[in-house]
N, C-alpha and C positions, 0 to 999 in steps of 0.2 A: 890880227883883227878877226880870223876866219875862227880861231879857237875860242874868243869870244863871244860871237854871237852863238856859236854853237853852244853853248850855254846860257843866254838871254833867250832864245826864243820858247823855251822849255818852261825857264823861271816865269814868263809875260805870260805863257797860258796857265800857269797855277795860278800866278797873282792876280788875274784878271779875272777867272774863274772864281776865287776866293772872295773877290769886293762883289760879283754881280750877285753870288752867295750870302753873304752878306747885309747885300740891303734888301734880299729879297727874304730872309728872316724877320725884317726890324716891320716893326707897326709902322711908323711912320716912312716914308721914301725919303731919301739920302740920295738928289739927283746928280749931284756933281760925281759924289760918287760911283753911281751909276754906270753914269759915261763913262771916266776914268776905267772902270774894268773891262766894259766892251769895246771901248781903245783899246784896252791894252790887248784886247783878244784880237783885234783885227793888226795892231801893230805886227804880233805874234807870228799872223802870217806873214807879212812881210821878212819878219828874222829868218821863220822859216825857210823860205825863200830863197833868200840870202847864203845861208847855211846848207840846203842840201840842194838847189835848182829849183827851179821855178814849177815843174810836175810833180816833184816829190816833197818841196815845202808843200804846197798846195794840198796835198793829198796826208803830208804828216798835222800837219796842221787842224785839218779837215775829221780826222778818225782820233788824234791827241785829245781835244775838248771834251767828247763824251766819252771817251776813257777815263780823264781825271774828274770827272765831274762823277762817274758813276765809284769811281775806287774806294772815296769814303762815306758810302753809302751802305758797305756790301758788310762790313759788323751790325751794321742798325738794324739791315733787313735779315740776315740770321736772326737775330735776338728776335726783331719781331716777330720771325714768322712761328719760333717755337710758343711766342707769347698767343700768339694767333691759332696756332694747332691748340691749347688745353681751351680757348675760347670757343671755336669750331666744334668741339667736342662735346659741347655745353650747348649749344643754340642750335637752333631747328637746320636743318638744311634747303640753303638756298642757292644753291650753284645754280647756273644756266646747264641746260640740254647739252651733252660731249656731242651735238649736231649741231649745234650753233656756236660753241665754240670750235668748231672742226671748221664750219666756214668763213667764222670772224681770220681763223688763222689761216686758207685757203688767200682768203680774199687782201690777206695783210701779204701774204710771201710772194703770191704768185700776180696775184692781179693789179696791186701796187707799182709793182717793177715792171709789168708789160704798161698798162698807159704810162706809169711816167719814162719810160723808153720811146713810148710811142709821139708822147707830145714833147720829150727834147730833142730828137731827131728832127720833128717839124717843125720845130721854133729855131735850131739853129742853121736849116736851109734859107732862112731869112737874111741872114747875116752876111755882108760882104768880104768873106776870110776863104782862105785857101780850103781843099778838101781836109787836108789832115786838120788843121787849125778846126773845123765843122767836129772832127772825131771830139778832139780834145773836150770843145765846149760842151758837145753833147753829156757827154761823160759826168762834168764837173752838173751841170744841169740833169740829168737823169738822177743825179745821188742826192742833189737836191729837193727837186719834185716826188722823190720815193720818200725819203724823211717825213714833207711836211704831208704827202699823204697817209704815212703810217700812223704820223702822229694824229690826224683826223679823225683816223679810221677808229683807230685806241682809245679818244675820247669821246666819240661819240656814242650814245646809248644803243642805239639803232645803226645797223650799219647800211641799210638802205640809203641813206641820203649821200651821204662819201659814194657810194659803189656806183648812187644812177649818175655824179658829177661827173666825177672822174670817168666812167664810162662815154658819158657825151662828150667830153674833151678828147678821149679818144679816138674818138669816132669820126672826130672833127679835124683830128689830125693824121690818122688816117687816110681819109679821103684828102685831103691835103696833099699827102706824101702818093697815093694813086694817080692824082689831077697831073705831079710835079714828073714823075716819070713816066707820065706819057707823051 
């Protein structure tokens, strides 16, 4: 049974990956299908799970999705980008200041990872679980809250509005976590 799922939980993240791909290509929404593939991605974890332990499904699981979501991506964006360099070539230049891109990527590496460290640590002092148990959840939550703020941070024009959020949320948990050890 062990040698099977070790093989299902692999296959449920392509395939799952592949339909949410899928209907997010097509004009029209395909919701049954929809669901079906982020089932089958959350199923996924569970095989995971199942298959290597509950910290290391978790974690294979977690890092597996935007591995295979990005693999067949990485011939397109070659091609493109040489298609993009004889374009570049051609059109005026409009890159942003190497100073604002220095602090878009400042602000995505380093200060991303401090507040969302900062407000998983004080979100999972809430929680009624053992200290180590508090480690674990932080963790699975820090990796979390760094994502969806990178992804924020990335899509936003300006990065002022991510930096003053997530700064106040830090700040807020912070003092939180000052208040709690003292």
């Amino acid at each position: 049974m062990m040698h099977f799922i070790v093989w299902v939980a692999p296959l449920m993240t392509v395939m799952g990956l592949a339909l949410v791909y899928w209907t997010w290509r097509q004009r029209q929404r395909h919701w049954p299908v929809l669901w079906l593939g982020w089932g089958l991605l959350v199923l996924s974890v569970w095989a995971w799970m199942q298959s290597a332990g509950t910290e290391f499904g978790v974690v294979f699981a977690l890092f597996l999705v935007p591995l295979v979501a990005w693999l067949p991506l990485l011939p397109q964006w070659r091609g493109e980008r040489r298609n993009n360099y004889a374009r570049a070539n051609t059109a005026p230049n409009t890159a942003p200041a190497p100073w604002l891109i220095g602090v878009r990527v400042l602000a995505l590496l380093v200060f991303t990872a401090l507040c969302s460290t900062l407000v998983a640590v004080a979100l999972v002092q809430l929680l009624p679980v053992s200290h180590l148990a508090r480690l674990v959840w932080a963790l699975l939550f820090q990796v979390l809250f760094w994502g969806l703020l990178a992804i924020w941070l990335c899509a936003a024009e300006r990065v002022r509005k991510p930096i003053i959020w997530s700064s106040g949320f830090a700040m807020m948990a912070s003092v939180f976590l000052l208040f709690l050890a003292q």
